[in-house]
N, CA, C and O atoms as a DFTB+ gen file, in Angstrom:
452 C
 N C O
     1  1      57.740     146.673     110.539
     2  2      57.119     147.557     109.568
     3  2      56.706     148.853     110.278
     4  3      55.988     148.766     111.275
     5  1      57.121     150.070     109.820
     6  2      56.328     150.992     110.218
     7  2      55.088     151.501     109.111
     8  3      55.402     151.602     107.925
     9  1      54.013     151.742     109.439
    10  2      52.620     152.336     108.706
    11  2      52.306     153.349     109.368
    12  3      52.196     153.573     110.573
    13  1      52.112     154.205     108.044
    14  2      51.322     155.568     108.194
    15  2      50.171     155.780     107.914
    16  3      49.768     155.619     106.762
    17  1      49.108     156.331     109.247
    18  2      47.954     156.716     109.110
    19  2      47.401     157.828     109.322
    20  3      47.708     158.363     110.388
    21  1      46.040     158.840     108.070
    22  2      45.856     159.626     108.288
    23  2      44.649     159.696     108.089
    24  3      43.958     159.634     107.072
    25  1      44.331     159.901     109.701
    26  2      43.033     160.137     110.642
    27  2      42.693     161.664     110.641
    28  3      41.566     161.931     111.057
    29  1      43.454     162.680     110.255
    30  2      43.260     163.887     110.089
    31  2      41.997     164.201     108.561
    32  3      41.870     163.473     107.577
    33  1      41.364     165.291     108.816
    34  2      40.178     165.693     107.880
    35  2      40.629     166.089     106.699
    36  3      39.926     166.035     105.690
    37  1      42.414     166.729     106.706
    38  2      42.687     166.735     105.183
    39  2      43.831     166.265     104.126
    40  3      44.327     165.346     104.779
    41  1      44.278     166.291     103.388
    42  2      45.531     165.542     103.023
    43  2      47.016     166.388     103.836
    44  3      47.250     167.596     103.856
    45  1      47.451     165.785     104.161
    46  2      48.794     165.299     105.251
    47  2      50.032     164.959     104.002
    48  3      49.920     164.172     103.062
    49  1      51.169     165.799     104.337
    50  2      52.441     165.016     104.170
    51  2      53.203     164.969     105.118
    52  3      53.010     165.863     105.942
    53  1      54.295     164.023     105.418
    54  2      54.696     163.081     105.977
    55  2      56.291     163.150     105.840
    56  3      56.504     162.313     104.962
    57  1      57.440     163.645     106.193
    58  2      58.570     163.169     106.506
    59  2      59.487     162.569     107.980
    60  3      59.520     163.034     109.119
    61  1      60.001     161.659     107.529
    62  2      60.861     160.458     108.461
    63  2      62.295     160.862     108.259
    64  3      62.828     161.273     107.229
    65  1      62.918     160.621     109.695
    66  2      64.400     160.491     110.329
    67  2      64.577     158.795     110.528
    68  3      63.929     158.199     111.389
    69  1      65.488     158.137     109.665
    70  2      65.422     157.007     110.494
    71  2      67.009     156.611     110.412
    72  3      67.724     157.187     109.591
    73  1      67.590     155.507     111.378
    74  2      69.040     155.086     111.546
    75  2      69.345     154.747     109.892
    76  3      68.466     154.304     109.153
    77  1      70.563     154.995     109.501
    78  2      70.883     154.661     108.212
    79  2      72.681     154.284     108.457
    80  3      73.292     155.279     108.848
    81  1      73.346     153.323     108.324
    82  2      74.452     153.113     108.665
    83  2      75.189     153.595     107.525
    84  3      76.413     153.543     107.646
    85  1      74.570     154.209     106.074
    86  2      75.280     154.074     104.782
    87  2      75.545     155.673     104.688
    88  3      76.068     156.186     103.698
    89  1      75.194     156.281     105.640
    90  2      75.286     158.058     105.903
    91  2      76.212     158.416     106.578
    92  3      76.083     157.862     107.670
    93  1      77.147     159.074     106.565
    94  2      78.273     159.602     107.017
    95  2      77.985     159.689     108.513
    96  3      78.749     159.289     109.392
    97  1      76.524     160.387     108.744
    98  2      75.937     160.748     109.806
    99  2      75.246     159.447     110.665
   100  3      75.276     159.221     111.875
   101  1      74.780     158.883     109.847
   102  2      74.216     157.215     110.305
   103  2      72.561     157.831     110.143
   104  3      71.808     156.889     110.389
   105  1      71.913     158.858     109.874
   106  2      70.645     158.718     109.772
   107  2      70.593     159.723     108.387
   108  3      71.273     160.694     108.056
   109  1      69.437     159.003     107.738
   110  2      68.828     159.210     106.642
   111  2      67.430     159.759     106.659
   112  3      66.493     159.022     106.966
   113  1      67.221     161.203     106.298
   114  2      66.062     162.271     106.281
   115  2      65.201     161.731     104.861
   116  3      65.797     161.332     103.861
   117  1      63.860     161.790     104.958
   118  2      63.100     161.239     103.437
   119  2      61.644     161.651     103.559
   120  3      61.126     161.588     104.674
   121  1      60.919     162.076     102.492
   122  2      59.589     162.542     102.067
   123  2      59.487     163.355     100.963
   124  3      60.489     163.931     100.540
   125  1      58.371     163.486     100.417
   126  2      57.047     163.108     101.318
   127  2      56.459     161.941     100.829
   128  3      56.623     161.264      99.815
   129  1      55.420     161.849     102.224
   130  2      54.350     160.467     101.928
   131  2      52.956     161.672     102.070
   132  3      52.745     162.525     102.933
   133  1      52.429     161.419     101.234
   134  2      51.033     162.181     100.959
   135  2      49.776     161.205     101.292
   136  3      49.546     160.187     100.639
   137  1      49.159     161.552     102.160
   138  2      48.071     160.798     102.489
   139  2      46.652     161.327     102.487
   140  3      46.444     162.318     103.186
   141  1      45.547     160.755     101.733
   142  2      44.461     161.829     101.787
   143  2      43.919     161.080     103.345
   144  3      44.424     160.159     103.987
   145  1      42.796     161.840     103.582
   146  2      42.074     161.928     105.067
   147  2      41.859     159.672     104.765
   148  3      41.489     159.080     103.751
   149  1      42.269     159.131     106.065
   150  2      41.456     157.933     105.984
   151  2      42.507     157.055     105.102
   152  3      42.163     155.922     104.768
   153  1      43.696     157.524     104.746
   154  2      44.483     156.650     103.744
   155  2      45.744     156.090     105.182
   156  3      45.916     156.531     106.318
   157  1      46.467     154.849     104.334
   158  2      47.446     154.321     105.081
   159  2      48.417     153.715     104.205
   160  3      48.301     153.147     103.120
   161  1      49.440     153.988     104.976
   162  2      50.832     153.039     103.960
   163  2      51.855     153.206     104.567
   164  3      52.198     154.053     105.392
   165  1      52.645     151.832     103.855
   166  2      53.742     151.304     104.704
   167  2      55.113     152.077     104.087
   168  3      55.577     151.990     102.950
   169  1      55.663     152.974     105.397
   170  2      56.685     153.489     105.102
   171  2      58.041     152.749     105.271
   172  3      59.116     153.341     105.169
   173  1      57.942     151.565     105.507
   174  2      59.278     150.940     106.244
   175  2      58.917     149.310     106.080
   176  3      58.346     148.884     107.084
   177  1      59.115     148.357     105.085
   178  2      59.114     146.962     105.123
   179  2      59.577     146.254     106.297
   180  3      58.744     145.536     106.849
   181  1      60.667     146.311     106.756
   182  2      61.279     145.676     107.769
   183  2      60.949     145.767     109.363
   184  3      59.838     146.160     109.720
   185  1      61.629     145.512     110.012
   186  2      61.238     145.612     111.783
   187  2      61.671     147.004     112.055
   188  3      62.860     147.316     111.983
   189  1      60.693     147.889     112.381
   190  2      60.866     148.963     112.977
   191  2      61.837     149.279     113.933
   192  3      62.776     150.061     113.784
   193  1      61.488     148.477     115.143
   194  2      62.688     148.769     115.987
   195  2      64.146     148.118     116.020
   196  3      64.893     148.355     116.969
   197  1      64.500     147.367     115.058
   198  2      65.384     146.867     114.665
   199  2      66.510     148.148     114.018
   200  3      67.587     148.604     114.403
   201  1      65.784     148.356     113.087
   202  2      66.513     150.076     112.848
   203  2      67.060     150.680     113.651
   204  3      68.279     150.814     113.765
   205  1      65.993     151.245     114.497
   206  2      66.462     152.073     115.847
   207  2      65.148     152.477     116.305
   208  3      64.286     152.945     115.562
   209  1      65.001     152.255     117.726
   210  2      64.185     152.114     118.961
   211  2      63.459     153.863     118.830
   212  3      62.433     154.213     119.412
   213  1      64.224     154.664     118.012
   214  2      63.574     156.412     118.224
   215  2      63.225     156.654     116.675
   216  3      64.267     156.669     116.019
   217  1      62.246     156.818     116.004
   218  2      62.630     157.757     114.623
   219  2      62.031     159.082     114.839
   220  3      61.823     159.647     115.913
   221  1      61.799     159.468     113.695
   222  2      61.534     161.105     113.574
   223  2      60.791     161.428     112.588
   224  3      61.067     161.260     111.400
   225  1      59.332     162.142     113.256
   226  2      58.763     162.754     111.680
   227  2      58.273     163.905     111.911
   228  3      58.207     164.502     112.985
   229  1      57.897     164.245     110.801
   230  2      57.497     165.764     110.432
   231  2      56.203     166.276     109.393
   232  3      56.380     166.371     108.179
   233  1      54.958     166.571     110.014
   234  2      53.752     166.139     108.842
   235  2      53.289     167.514     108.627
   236  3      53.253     168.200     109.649
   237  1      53.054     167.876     107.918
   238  2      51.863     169.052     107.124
   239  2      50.376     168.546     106.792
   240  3      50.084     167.480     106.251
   241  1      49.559     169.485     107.208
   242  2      48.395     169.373     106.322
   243  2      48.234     170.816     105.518
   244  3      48.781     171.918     105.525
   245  1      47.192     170.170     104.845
   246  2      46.895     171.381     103.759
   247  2      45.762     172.849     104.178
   248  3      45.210     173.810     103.642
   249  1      45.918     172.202     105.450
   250  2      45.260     173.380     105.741
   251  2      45.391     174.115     107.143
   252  3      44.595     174.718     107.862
   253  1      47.102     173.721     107.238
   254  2      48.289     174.193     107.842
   255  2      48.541     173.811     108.913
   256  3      49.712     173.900     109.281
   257  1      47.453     173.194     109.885
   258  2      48.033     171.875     110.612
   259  2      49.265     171.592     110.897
   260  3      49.718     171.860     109.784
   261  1      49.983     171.334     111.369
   262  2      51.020     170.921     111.492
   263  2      51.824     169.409     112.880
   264  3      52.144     169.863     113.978
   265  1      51.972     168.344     112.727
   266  2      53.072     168.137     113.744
   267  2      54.377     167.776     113.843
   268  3      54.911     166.805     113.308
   269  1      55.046     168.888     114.803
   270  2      56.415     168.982     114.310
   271  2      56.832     169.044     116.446
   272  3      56.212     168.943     117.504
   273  1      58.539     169.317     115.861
   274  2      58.810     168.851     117.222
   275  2      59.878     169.857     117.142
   276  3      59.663     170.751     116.325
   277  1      61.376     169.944     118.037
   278  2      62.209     170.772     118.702
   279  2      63.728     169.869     117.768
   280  3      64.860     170.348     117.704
   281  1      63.391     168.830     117.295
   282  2      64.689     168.377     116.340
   283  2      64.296     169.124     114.921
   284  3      63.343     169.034     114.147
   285  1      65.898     170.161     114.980
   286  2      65.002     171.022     113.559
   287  2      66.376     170.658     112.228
   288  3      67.506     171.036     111.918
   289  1      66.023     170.334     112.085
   290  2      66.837     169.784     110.078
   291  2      66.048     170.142     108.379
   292  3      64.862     170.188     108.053
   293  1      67.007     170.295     107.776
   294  2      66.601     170.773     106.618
   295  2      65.872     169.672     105.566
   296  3      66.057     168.455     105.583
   297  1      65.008     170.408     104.660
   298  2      63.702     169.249     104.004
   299  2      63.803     170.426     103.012
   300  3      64.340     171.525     103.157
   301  1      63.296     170.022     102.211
   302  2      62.954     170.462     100.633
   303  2      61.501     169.812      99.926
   304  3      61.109     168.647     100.000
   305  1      60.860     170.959      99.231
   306  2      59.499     170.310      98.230
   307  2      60.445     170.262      96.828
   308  3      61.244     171.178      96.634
   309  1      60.337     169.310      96.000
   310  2      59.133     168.314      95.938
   311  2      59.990     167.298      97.353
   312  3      60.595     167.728      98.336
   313  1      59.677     165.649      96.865
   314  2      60.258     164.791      97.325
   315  2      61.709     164.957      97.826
   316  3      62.159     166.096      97.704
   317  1      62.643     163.886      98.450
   318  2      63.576     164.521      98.543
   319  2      64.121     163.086      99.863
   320  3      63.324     162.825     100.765
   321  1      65.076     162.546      99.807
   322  2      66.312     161.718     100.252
   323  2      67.534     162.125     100.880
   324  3      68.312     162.481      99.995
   325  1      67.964     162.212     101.836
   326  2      69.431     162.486     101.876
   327  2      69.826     162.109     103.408
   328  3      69.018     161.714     104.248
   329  1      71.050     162.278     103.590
   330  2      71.601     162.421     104.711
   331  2      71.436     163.286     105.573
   332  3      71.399     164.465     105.221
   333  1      71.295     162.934     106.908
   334  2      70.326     164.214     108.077
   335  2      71.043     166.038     107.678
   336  3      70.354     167.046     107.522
   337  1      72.754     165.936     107.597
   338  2      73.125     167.695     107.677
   339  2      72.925     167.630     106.256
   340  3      73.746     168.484     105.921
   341  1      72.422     167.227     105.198
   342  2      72.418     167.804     103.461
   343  2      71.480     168.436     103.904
   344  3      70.723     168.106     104.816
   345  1      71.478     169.704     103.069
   346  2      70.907     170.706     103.108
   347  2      70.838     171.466     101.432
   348  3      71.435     172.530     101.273
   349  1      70.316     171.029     100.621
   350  2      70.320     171.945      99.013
   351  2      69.540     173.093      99.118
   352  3      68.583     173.274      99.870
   353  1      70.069     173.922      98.231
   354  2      69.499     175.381      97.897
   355  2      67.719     175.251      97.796
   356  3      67.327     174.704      96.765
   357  1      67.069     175.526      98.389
   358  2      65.382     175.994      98.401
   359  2      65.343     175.014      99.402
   360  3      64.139     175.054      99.654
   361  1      65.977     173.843     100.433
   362  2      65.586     173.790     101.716
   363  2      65.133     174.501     102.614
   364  3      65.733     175.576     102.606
   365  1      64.383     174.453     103.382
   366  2      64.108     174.949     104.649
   367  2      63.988     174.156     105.974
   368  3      64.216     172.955     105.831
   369  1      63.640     174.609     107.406
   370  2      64.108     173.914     108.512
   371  2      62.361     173.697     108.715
   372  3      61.341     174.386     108.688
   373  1      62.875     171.892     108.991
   374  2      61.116     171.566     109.780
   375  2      61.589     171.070     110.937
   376  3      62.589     170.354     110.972
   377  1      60.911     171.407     111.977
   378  2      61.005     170.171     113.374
   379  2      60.160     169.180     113.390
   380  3      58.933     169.205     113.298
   381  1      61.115     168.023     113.552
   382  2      60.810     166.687     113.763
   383  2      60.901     166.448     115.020
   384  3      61.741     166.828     115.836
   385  1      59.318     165.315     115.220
   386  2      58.729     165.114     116.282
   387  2      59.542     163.669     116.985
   388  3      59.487     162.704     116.222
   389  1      59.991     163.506     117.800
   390  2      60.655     161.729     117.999
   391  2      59.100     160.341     118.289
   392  3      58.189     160.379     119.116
   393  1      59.309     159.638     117.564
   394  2      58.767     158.878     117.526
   395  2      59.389     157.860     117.967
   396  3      60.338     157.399     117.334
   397  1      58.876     157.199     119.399
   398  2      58.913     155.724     120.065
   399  2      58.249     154.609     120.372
   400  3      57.361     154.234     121.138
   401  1      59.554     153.842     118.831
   402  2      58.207     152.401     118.562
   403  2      58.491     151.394     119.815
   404  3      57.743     150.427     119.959
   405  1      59.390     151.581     120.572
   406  2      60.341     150.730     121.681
   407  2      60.478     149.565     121.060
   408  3      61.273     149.644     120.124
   409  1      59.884     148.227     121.259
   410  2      60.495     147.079     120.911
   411  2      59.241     146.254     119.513
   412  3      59.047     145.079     119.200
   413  1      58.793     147.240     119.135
   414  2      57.958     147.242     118.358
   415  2      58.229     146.653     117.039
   416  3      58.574     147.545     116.264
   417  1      58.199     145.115     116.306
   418  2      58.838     145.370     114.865
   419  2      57.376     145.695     114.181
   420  3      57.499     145.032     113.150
   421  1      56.161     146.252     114.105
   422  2      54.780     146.658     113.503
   423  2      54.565     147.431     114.194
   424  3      54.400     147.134     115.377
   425  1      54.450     149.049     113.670
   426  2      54.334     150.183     114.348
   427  2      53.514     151.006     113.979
   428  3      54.412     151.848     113.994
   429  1      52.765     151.501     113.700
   430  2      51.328     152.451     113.123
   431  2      51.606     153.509     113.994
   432  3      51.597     153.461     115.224
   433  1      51.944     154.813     113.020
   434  2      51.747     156.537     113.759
   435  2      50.658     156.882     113.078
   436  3      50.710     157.250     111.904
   437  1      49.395     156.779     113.873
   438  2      48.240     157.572     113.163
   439  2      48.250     159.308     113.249
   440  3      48.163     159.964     114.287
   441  1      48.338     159.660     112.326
   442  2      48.172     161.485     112.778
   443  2      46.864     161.679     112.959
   444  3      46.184     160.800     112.429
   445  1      46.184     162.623     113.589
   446  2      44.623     162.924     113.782
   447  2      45.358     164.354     114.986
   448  3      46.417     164.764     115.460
   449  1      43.388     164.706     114.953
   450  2      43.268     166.106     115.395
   451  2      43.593     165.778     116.762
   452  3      43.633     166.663     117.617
């Protein structure tokens, strides 16, 4: 399972890179998860590292906060699914941070200051 926690003071959204074998590319881009300050939830039922040992996310707060990373791929508001190179009209580029659950199948990324 991976779970998302937000330890940060204001509401946080949340997008994930994770292995997807059903993608041309093999990974599947997805968000948002909206979390107010102190909230948690499970983004991923299954064994985390079973998927794949690296994922990828990308969070906002609302009061511009940000953690992001040097893997930069296209995301769209509202919500939004796809394969890592889809890219639709009003996308823009976020960097995603790599996240390593290693042999982890229960994984908690708390965001905080």
């Amino acid at each position: 399972m991976l779970r998302l926690c937000n330890n940060y003071s204001t509401l946080t959204a949340t997008a994930f890179i994770m292995r997807d074998l059903s993608c041309p590319d093999r990974w599947l881009k997805f968000g948002w998860f909206n979390l107010q300050p102190g909230e948690c939830r499970d983004i991923y039922s299954g064994c985390a590292s079973a998927v794949n040992r690296f994922w990828y996310f990308h969070a906002e707060a609302i009061d511009g906060s940000f953690w992001a990373g040097q893997f930069e791929y296209c995301v769209q508001d509202p919500a939004f699914q796809w394969c890592l190179n889809r890219c639709d009209p009003g996308g823009y580029i976020a960097g995603f941070r790599e996240l390593d659950v290693n042999s982890f199948c229960n994984f908690t990324l708390t965001l905080s200051a």
